[in-house]
TIKE-213934 format. One record per residue (C-alpha): residue in one letter; x, y, z. Coordinates in steps of 0.5 Angstrom, whole numbers, padded with zeros to 4 digits, always signed. Layout:
// TIKE-213934
AXYZ
...
***
This chain:
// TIKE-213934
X+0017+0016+0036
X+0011+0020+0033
X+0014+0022+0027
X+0016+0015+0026
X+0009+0013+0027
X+0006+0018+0023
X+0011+0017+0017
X+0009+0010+0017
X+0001+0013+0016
X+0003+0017+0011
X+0006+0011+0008
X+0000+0008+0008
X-0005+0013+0006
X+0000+0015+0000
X+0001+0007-0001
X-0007+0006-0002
X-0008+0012-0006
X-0002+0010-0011
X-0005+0002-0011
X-0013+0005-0012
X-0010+0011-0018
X-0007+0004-0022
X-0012-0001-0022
X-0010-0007-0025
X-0013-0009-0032
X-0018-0015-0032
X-0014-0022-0034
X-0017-0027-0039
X-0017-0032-0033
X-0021-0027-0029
X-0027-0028-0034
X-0027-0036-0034
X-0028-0035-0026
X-0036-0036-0024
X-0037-0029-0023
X-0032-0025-0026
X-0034-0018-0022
X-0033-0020-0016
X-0026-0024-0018
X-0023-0017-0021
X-0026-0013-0014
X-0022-0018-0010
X-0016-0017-0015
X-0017-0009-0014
X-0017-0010-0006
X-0011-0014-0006
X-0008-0010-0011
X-0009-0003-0006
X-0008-0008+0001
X+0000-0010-0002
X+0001-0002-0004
X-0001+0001+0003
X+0002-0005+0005
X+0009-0002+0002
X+0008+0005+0004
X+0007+0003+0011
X+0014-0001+0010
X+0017+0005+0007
X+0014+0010+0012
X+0016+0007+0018
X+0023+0005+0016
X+0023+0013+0013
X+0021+0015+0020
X+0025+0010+0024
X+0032+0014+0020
X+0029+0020+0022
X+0029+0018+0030
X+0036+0016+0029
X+0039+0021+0025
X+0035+0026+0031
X+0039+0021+0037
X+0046+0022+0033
X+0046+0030+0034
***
C-alpha cells in the first residue's frame, strides 16, 4: 500500500514539474482581461494543478498495479 501511495506522490510531484517547465504562452484574450498579469498566473496554476493532477492519476493507477502484480505471486 506504500508504494501505491508513494507512487501517486511521485506522480504528482513529477506531474507539477512537467506542468511548471511548460508554462503556456499568454493568449491574446488574456490581454483584452482587466488585469492581464493576473489572468496569465492563474492560467499557470491551472496549467500546473491539471499536471499534477494527471501524474497523481498516473502514479496512483502505477502503484496499484504494482500492488496487484506483488499479490499474484
Amino acid at each position: 500500500m506504500n508504494k501505491a501511495i508513494g507512487l501517486g506522490l511521485v506522480g504528482a510531484l513529477v506531474g507539477a514539474g512537467v506542468g511548471f517547465l511548460t508554462k503556456p504562452q499568454p493568449a491574446l484574450s488574456m490581454l483584452a482581461t482587466a488585469d492581464p498579469d493576473a489572468t496569465y498566473q492563474s492560467a499557470i496554476v491551472s496549467h500546473i494543478a491539471i499536471y499534477a493532477v494527471v501524474g497523481l492519476v498516473v502514479g496512483a493507477v502505477l502503484g496499484a498495479m504494482t500492488l496487484l502484480a506483488g499479490k499474484a505471486r
